[in-house]
C-alpha positions as CSV (number, residue, x, y, z in Angstrom):
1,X,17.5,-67.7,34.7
2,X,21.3,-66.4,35.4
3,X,22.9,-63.6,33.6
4,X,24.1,-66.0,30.8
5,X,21.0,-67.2,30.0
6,X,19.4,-63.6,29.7
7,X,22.2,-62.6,27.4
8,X,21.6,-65.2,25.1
9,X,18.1,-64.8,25.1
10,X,19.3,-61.4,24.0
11,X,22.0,-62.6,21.4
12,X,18.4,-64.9,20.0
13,X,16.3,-61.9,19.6
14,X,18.9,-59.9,18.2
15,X,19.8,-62.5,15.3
16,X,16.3,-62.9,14.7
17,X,15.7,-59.6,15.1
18,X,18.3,-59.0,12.2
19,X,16.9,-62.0,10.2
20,X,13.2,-60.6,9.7
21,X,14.9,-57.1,8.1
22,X,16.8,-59.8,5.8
23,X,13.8,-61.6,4.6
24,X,11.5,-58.2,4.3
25,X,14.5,-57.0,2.2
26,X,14.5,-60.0,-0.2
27,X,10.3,-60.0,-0.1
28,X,10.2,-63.0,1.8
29,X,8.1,-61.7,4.4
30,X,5.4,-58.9,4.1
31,X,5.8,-55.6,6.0
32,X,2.9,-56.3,8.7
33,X,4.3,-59.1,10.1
34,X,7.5,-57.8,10.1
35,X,5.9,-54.4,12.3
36,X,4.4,-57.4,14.4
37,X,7.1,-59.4,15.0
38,X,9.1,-56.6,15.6
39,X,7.0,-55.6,18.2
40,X,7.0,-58.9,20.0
41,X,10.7,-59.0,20.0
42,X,10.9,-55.4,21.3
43,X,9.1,-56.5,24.3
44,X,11.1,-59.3,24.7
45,X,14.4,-57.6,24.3
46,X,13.1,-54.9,27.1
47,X,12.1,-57.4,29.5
48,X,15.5,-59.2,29.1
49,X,17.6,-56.1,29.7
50,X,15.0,-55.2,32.9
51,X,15.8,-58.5,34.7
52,X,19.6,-58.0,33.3
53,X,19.7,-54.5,35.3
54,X,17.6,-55.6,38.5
55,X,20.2,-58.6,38.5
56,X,23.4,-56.6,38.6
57,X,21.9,-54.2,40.9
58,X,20.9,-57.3,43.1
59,X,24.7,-58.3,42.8
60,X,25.9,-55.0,43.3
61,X,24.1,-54.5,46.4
62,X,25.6,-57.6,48.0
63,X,21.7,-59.2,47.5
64,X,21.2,-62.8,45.9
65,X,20.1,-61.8,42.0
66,X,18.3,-65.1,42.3
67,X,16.4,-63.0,44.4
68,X,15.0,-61.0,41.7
69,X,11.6,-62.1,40.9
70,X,12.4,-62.6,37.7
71,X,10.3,-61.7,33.7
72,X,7.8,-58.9,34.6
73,X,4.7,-58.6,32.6
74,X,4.7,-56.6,29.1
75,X,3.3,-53.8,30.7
76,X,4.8,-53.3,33.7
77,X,8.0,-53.3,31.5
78,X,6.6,-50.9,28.9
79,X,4.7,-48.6,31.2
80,X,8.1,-47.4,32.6
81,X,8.0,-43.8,30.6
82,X,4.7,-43.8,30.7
């Protein structure tokens, strides 16, 4: 996956990230599986960003970004902070 796939991956969840909050709003979809969708699509969106960043440092270090392994697991992602 290059960078321009990974930013529309990103521009996908966003919009449909925006289009749950629509349908919530209008009662089209009930507020647990909005929270669960969400979720999904926050774990998504962070391992996008975390292959986005290993990428450009890649690049920036004169490596191949192919080189980056590419998606990490959920929670290897997640368990950054923690």
């Amino acid at each position: 996956m290059d960078e321009k796939d990974i930013l529309g991956r990103i521009d996908e969840y966003v919009g449909e990230e925006q289009r749950l909050r629509e349908k919530l709003q209008r009662d089209e979809l009930g507020r647990e599986e909005e929270r669960r969708r969400l979720a999904e699509l926050e774990v998504a969106l962070d391992q996008c960003w975390d292959l986005l960043r290993r990428r450009r440092a890649r690049r920036e270090a004169g490596e191949d970004p192919d080189a980056a392994a590419g998606v990490r697991p959920p929670d290897e992602v997640e368990g950054y902070l923690q």
